[in-house]
C-alpha positions, 0 to 999 in steps of 0.5 A: 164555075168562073173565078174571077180574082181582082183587087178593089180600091175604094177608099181615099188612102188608096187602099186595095181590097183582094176579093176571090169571087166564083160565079156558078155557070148560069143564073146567080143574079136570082141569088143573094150573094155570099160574102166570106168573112175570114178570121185572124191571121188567115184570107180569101185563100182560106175559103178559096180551097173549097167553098167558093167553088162549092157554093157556086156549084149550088148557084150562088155568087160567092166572094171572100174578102182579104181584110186589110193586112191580110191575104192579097190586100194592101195594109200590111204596113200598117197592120200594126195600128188597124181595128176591127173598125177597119175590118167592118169598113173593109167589109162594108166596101166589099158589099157595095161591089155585089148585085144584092145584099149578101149572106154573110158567113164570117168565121172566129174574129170575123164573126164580131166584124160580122156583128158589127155590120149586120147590127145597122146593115139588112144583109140578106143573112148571116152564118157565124161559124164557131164565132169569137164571143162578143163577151170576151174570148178569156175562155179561149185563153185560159184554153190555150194556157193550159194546152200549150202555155209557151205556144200561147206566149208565142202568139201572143208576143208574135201575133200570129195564130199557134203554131200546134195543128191540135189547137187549130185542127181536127184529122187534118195530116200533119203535113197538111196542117203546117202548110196551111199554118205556114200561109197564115200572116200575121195580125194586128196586135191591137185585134187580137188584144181587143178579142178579149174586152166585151162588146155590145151590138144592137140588134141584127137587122137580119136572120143570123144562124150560128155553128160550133165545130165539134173539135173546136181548141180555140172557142169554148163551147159554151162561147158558141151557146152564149152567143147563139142564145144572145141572137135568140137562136140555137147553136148547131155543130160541125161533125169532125172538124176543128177551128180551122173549118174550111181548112180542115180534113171534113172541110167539104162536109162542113160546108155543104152543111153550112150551104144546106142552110143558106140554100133552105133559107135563101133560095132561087127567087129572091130580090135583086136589089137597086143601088148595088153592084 
């Protein structure tokens, strides 16, 4: 495989985008791209620990996008006063950098960035990975009320993701589990306080599948099931991990659960489109 790590400005402000992209050795161009899309107060990073290189294995482009704020990106300065809406245009400006359409795999909060995009974009695909609800994410926090109220106060007043690995992990060492909470940055208030208001999206202009982790302390289970069924399909489940999924100790498994699908549903063969890359 070949990693190619870049940052892309596309945007009038001068805004810089990082995406991590792993070519396979050969071919690719037969391929839907993959896009990954990272939840709160994570990055690219995230994804570059495993399933980048594991997606190339299997023959695919694969590229993560740092939102702005976030990771290598610019937008930290203003992070404070960024949207969703911001994150949907990051997205949105990462696919324009593609050979085709991508198959978008968009973890927690980027799963609504993920929603937005493929409700007036024909993406190749889309996985959502246990997915923040567009209903509201109240059952999340009355979870974490109960589990950890100060730690909850916490994040809240900080904008940053908990810090007890058992709400974020499942298995992961201890040591492990801080270092990589130690990586996370913070989010933008108006983000994580707009998790909790219900939204509307039309319809996908795509295929969409939707996996819980086992161990999820974060999405409630029934969050999972009430969103798999408002895209007419049902929720399948990631063995031994928690929110934190390709962070977490089965992170290989899951992955290459989650690349089983994308490869049986988008094999070698497919169209390689005008008008991108």
């Amino acid at each position: 495989m070949t990693a190619v790590r870049w940052e892309r400005s596309g945007s009038p402000s001068g805004l810089h985008r990082e995406i991590i992209t792993v070519s396979p050795q050969t071919g690719g161009q037969d391929r839907p791209p993959i896009l990954f899309l990272h939840g709160i107060c994570s990055g690219a990073w995230a994804y570059a620990e495993d399933w980048l290189d594991r997606a190339a294995a299997r023959g695919y482009t694969a590229s993560a996008l740092s939102f702005r704020g976030h990771g290598d990106s610019s937008g930290y300065e203003r992070l404070r006063v960024t949207t969703l809406g911001d994150y949907v245009a990051d997205t949105f400006q990462a696919i324009t950098t593609l050979h085709a359409p991508p198959v978008i795999v968009a973890h927690s909060m980027g799963a609504l960035v993920a929603r937005d995009v493929i409700s007036r974009y024909p993406a190749a695909g889309c996985v959502l990975i246990a997915p923040a609800p567009a209903h509201g994410a109240w059952r999340a926090g009355l979870k974490q009320l109960r589990h950890s109220p100060l730690e909850l106060a916490k994040s809240v007043i900080t904008a940053r993701t908990p810090d007890d690995p058992g709400l974020l992990f499942h298995g992961l060492p201890d040591a492990r589990a801080r270092a990589a909470i130690a990586r996370m940055g913070p989010e933008s208030p108006l983000v994580m306080t707009s998790l909790l208001r219900p939204r509307r999206y039309d319809p996908p202009r795509c295929e969409v599948a939707v996996f819980g982790a086992e161990f999820d302390q974060m999405i409630d289970q029934r969050d999972v099931e009430h969103t798999a069924r408002e895209l007419g399909v049902q929720a399948d489940w990631l063995p031994d991990v928690g929110h934190e999924v390709m962070l977490d100790e089965a992170a290989q498994e899951a992955g290459s659960v989650v690349l089983d699908h994308i490869v049986a549903h988008h094999p070698a063969g497919g169209p390689r489109l005008s008008g991108h890359g």
